[in-house]
Biopython code that builds the backbone (N, CA, C, O; Angstrom):
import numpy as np
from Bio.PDB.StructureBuilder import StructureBuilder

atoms = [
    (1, "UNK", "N", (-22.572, -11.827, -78.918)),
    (1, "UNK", "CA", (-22.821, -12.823, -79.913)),
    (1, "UNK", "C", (-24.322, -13.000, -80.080)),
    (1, "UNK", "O", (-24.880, -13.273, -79.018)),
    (2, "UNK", "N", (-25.161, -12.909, -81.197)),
    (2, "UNK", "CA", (-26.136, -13.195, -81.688)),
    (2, "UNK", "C", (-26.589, -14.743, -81.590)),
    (2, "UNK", "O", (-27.408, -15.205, -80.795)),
    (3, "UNK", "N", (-25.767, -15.525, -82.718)),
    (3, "UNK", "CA", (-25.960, -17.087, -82.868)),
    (3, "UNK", "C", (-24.480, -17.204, -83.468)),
    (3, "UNK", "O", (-23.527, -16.465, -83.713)),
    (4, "UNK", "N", (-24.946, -18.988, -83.595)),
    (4, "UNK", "CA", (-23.797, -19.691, -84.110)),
    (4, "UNK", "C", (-23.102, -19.265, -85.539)),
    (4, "UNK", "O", (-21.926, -18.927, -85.673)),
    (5, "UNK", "N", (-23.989, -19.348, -86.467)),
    (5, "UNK", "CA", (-23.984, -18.501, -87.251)),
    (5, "UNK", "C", (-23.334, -17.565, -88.141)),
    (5, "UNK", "O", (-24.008, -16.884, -88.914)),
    (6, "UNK", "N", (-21.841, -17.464, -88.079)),
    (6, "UNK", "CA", (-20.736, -16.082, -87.814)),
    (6, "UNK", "C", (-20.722, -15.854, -89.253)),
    (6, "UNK", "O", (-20.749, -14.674, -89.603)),
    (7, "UNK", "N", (-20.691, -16.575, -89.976)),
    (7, "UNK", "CA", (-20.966, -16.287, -91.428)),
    (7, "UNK", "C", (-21.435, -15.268, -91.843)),
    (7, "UNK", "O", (-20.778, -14.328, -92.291)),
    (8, "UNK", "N", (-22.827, -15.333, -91.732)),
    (8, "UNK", "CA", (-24.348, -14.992, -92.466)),
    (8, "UNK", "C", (-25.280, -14.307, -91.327)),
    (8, "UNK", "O", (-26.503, -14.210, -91.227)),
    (9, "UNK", "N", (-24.073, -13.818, -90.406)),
    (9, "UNK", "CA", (-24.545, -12.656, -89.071)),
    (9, "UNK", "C", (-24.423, -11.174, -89.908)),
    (9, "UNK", "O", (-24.300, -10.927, -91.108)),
    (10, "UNK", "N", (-24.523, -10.247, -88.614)),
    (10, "UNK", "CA", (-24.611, -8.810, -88.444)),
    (10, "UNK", "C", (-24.031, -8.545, -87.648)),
    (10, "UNK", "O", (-23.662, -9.409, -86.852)),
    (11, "UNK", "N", (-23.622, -6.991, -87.474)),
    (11, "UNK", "CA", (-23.835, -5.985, -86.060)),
    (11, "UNK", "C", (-25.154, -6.144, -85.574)),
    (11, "UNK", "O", (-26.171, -5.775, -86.161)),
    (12, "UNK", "N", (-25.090, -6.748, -84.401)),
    (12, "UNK", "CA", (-23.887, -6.231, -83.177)),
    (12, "UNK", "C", (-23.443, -7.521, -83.143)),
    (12, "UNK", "O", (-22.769, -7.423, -82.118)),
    (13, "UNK", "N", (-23.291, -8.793, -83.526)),
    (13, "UNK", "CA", (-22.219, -9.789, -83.604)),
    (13, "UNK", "C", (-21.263, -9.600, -83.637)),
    (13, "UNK", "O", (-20.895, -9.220, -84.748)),
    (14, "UNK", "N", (-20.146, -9.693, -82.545)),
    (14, "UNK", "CA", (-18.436, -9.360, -82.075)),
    (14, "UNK", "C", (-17.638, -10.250, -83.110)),
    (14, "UNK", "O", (-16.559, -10.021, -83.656)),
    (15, "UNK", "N", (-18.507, -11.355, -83.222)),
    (15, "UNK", "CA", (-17.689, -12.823, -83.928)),
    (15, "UNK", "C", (-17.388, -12.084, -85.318)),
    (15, "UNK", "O", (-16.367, -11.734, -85.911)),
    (16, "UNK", "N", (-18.615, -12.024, -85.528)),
    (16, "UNK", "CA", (-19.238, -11.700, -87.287)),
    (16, "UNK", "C", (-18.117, -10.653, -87.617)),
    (16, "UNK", "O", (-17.134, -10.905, -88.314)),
    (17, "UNK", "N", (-18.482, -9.036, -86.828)),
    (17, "UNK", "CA", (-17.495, -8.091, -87.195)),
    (17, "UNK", "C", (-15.975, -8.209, -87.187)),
    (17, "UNK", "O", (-15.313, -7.804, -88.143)),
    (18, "UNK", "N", (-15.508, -8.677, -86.279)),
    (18, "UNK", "CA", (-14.094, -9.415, -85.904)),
    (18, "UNK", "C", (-13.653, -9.840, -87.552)),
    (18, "UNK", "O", (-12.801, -9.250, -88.216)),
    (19, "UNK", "N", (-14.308, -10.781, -87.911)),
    (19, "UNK", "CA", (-13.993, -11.736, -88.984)),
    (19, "UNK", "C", (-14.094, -10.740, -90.022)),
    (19, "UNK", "O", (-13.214, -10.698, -90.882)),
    (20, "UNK", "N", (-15.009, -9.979, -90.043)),
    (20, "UNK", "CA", (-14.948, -9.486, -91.225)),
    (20, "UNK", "C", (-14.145, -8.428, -91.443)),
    (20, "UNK", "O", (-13.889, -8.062, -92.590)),
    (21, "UNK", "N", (-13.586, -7.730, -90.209)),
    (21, "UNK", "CA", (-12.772, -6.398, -90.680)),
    (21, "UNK", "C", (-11.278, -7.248, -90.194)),
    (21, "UNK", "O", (-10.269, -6.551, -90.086)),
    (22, "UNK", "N", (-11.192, -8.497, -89.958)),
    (22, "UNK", "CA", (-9.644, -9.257, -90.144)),
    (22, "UNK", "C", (-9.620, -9.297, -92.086)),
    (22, "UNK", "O", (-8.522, -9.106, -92.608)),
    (23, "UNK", "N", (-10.735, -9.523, -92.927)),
    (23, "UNK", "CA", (-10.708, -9.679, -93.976)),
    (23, "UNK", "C", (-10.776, -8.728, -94.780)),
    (23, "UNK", "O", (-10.286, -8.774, -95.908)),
    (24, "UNK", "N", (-11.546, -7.498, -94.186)),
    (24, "UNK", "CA", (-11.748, -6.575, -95.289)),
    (24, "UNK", "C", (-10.853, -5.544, -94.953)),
    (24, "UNK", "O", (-10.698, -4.640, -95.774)),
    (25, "UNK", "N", (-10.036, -5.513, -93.542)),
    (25, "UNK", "CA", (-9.241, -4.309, -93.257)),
    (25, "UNK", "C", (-8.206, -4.667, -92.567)),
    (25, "UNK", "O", (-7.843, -3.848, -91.723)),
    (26, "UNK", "N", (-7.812, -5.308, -92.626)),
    (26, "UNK", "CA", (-6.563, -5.851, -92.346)),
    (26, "UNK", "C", (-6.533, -6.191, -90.120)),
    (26, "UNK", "O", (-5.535, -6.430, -89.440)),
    (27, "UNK", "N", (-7.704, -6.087, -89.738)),
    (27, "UNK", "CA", (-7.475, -6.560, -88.467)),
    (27, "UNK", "C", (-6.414, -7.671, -87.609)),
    (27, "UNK", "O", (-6.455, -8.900, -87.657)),
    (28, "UNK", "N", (-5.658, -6.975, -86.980)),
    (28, "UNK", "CA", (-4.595, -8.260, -86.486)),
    (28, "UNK", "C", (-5.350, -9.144, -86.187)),
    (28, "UNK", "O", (-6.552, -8.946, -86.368)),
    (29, "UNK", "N", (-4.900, -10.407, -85.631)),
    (29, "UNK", "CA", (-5.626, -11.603, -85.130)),
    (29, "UNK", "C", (-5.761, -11.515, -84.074)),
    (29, "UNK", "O", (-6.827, -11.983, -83.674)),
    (30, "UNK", "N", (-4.770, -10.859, -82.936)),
    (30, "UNK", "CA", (-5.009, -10.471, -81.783)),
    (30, "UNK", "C", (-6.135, -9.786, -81.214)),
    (30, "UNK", "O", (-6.712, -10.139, -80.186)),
    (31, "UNK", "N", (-6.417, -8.816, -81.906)),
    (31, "UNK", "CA", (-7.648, -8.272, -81.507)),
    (31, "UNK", "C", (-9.135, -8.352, -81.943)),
    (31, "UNK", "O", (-9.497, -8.481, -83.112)),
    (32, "UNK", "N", (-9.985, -8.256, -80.825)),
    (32, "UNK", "CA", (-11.483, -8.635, -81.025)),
    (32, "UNK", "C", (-12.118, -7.393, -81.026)),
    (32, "UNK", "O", (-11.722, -6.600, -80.171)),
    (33, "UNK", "N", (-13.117, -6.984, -81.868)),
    (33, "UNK", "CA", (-13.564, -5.930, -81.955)),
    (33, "UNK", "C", (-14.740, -6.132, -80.753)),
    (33, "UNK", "O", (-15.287, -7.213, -80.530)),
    (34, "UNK", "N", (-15.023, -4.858, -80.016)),
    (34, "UNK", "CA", (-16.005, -4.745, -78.690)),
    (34, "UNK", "C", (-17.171, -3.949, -78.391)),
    (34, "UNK", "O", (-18.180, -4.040, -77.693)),
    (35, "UNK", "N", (-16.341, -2.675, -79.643)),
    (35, "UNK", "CA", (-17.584, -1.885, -79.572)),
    (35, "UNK", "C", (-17.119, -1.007, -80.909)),
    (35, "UNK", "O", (-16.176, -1.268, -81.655)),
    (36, "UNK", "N", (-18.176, 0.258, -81.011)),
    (36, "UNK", "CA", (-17.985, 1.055, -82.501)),
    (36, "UNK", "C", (-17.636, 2.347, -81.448)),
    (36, "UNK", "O", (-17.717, 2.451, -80.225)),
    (37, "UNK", "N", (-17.236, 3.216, -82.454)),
    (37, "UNK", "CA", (-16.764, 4.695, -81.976)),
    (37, "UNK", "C", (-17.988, 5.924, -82.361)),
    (37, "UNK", "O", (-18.261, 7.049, -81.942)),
    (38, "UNK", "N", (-18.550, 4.945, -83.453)),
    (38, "UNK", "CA", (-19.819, 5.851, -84.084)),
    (38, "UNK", "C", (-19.340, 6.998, -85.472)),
    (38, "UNK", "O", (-19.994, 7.647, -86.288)),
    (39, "UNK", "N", (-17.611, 6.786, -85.154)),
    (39, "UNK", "CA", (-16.711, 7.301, -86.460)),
    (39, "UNK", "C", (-16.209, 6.608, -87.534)),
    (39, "UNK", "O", (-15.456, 7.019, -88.417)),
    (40, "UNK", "N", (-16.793, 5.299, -87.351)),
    (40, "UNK", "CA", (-15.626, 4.126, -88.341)),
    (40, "UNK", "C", (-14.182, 3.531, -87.795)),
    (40, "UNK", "O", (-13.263, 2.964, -88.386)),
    (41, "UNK", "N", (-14.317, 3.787, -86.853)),
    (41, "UNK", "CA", (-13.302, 3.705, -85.770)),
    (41, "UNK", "C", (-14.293, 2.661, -84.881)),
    (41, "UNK", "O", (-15.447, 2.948, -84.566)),
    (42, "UNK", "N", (-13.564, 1.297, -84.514)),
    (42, "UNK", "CA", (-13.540, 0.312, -83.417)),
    (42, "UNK", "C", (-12.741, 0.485, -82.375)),
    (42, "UNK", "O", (-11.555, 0.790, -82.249)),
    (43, "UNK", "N", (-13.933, 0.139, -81.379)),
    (43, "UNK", "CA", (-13.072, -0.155, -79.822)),
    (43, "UNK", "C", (-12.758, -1.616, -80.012)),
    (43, "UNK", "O", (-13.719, -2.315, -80.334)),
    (44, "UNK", "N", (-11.314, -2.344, -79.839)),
    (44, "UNK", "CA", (-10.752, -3.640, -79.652)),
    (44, "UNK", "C", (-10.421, -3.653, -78.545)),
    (44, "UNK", "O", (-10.251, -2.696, -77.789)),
    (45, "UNK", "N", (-10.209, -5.592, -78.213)),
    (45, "UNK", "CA", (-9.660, -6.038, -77.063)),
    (45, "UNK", "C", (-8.332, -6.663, -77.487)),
    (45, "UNK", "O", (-8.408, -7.667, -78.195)),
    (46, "UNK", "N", (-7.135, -6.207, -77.151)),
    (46, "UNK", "CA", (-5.974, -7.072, -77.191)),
    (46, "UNK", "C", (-6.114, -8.347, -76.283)),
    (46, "UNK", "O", (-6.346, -8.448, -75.079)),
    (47, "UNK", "N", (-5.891, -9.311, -77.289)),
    (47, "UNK", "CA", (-5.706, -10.453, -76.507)),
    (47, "UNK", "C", (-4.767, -11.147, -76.514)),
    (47, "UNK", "O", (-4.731, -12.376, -76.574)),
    (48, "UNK", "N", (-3.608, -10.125, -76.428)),
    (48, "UNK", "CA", (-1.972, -10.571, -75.916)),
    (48, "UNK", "C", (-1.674, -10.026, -75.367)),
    (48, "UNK", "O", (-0.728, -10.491, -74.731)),
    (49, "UNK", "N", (-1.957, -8.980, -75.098)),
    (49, "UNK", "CA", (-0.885, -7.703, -74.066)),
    (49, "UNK", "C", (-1.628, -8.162, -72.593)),
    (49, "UNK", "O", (-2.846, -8.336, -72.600)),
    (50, "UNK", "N", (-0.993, -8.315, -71.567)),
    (50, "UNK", "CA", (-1.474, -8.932, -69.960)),
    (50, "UNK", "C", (-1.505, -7.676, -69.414)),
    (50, "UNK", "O", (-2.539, -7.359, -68.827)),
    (51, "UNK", "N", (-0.253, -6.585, -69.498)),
    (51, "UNK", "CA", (-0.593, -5.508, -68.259)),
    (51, "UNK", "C", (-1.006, -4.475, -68.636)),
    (51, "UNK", "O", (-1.612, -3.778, -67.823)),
    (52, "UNK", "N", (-0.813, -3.977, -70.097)),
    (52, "UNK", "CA", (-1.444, -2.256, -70.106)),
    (52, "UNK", "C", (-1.909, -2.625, -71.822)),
    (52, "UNK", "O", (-1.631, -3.639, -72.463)),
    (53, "UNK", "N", (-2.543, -1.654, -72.175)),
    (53, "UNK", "CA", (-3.142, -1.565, -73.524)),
    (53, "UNK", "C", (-3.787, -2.717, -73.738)),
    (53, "UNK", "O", (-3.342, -3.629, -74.435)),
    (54, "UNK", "N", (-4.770, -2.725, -73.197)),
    (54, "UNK", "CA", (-5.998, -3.944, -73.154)),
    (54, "UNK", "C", (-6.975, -3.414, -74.122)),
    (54, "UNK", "O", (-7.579, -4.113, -74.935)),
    (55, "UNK", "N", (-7.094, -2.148, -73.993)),
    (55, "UNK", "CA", (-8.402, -1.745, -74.956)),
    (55, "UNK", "C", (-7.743, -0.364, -75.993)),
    (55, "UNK", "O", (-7.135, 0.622, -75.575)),
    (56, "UNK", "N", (-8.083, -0.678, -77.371)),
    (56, "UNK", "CA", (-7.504, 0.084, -78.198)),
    (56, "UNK", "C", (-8.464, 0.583, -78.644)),
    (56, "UNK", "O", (-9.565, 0.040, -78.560)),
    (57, "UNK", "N", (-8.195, 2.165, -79.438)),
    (57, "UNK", "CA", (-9.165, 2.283, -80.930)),
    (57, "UNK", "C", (-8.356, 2.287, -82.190)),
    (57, "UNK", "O", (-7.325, 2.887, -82.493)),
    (58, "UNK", "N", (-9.205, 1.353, -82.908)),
    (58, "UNK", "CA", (-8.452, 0.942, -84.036)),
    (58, "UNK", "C", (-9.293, 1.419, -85.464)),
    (58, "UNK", "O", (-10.407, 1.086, -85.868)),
    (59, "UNK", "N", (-8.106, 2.486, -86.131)),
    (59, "UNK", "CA", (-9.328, 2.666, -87.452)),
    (59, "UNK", "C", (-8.698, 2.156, -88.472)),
    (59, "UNK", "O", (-7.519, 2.353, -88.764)),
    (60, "UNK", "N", (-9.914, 1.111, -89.356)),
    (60, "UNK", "CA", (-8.960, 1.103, -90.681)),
    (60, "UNK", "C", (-9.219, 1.393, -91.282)),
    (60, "UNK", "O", (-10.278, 2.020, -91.247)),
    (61, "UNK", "N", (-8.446, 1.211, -92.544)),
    (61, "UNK", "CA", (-7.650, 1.991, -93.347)),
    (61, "UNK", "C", (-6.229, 2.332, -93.306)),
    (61, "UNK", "O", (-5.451, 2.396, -94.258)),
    (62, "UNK", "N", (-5.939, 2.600, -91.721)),
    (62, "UNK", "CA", (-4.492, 3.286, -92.116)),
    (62, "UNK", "C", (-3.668, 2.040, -91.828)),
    (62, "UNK", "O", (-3.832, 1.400, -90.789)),
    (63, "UNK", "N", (-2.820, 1.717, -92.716)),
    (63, "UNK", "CA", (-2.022, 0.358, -92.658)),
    (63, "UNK", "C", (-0.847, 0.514, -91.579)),
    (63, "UNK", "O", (-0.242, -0.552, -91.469)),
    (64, "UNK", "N", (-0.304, 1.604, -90.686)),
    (64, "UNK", "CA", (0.864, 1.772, -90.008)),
    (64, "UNK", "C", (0.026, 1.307, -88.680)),
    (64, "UNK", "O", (-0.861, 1.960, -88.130)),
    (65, "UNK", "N", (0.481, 0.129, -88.332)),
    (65, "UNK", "CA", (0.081, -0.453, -86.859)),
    (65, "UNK", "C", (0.834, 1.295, -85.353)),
    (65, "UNK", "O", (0.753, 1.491, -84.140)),
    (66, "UNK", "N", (1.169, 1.701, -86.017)),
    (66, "UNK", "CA", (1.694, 2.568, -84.703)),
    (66, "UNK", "C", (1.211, 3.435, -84.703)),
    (66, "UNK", "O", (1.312, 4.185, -83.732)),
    (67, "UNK", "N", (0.197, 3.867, -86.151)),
    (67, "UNK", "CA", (-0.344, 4.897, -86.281)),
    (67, "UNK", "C", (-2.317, 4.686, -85.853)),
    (67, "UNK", "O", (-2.991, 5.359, -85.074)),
    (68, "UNK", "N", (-2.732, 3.519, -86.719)),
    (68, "UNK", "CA", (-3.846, 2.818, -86.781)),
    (68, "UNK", "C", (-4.167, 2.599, -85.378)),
    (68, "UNK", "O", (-5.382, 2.405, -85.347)),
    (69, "UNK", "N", (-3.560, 2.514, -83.891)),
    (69, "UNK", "CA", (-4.018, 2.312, -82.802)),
    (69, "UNK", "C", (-3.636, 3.298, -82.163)),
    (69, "UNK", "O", (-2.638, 4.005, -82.303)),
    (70, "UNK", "N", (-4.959, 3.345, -81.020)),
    (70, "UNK", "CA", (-4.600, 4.741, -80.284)),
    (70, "UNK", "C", (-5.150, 3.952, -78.513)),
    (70, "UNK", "O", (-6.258, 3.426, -78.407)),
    (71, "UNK", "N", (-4.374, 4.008, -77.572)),
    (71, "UNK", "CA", (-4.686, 3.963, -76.519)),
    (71, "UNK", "C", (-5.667, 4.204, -76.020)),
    (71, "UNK", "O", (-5.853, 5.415, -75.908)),
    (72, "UNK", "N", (-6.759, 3.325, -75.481)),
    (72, "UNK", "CA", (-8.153, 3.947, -74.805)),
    (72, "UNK", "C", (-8.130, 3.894, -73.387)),
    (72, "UNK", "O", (-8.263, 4.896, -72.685)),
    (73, "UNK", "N", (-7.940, 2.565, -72.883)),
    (73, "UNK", "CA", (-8.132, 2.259, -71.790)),
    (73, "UNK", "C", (-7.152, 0.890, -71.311)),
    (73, "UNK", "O", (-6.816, 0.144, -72.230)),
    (74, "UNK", "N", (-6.847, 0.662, -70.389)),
    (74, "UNK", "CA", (-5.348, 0.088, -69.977)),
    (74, "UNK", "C", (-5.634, -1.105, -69.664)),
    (74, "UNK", "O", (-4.807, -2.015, -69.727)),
    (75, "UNK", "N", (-7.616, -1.349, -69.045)),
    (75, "UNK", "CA", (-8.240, -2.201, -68.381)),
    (75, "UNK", "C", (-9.351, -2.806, -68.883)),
    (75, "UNK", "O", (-9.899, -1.766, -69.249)),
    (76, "UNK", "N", (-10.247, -3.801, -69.243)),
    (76, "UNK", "CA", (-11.262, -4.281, -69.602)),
    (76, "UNK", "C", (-12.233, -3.898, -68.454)),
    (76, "UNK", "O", (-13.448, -3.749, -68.588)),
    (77, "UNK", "N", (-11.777, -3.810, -67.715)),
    (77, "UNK", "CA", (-13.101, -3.902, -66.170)),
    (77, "UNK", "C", (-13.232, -2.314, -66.159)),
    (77, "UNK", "O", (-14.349, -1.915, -65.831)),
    (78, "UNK", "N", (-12.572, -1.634, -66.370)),
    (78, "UNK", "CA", (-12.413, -0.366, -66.528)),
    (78, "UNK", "C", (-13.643, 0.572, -67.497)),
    (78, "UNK", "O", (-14.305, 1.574, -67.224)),
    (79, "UNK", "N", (-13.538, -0.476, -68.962)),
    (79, "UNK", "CA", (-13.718, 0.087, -69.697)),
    (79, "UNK", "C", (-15.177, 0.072, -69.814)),
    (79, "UNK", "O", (-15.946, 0.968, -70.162)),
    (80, "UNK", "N", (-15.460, -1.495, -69.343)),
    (80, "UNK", "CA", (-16.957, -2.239, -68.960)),
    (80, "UNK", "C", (-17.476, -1.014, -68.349)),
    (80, "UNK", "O", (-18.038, -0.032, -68.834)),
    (81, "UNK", "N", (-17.042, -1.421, -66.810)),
    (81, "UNK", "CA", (-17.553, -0.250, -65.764)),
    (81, "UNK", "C", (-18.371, 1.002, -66.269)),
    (81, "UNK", "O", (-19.587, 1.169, -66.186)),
    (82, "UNK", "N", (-17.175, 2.064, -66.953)),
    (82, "UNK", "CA", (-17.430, 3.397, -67.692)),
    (82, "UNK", "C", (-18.635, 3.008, -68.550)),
    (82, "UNK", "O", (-19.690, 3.641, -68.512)),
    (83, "UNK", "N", (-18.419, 1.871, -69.375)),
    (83, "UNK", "CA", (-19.874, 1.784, -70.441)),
    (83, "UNK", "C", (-21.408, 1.590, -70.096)),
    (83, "UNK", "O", (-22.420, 1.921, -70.714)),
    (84, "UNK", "N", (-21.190, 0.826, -68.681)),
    (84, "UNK", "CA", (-22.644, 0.750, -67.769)),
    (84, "UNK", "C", (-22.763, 2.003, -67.270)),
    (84, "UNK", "O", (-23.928, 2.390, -67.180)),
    (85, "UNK", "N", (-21.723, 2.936, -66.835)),
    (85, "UNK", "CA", (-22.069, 3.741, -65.847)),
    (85, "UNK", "C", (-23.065, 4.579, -67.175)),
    (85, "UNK", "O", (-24.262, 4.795, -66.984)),
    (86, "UNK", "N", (-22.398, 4.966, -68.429)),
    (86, "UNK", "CA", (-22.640, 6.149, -69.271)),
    (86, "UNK", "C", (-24.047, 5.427, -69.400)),
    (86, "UNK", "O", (-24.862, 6.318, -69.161)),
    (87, "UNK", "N", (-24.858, 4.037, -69.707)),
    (87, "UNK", "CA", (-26.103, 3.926, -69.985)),
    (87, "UNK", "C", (-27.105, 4.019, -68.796)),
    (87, "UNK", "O", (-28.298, 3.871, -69.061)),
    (88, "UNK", "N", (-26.752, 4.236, -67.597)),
    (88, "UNK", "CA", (-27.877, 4.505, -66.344)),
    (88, "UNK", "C", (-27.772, 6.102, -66.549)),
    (88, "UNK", "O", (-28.435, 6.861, -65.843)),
]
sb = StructureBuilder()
sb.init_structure("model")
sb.init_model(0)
sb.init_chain("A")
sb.init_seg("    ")
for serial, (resi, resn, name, xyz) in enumerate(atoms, 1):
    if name == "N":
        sb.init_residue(resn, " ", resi, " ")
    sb.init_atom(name, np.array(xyz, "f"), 0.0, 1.0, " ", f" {name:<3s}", serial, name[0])
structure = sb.get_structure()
């Protein structure tokens, strides 16, 4: 998160992007966008599922929820971890 702000933010604001691809691309409500893929493709956080599929990639455009998500990572601490390790 940048500032309060969520409106009249940017990337890398989680809030800002969240909101805006719930509006411009049909983002469930469940999920928070966390990171980019660098393809147009978002890394999300499910924030309903408790034991597996915690972290998705989600591209939109494609309107078939079974198709539009693809399994990344099962774990948040997991996924953290891997992202510090790749920047040292």
């Amino acid at each position: 998160m940048i500032d309060s702000d969520f409106i009249n933010s940017s990337i890398p604001d989680v809030v800002w992007i969240t909101l805006q691809e719930r509006l411009e691309s049909g983002l469930p409500n469940n999920y928070i966008v966390i990171s980019d893929t660098g393809d147009g493709s978002y890394v999300v956080l499910n924030c309903i599922e408790c034991d597996e599929d915690k972290i998705m990639i989600w591209t939109p455009g494609i309107n078939d929820p079974n198709t539009s998500f693809d399994r990344y990572y099962s774990d948040f601490e997991t996924f953290f971890y891997d992202q510090i390790v790749n920047l040292i």
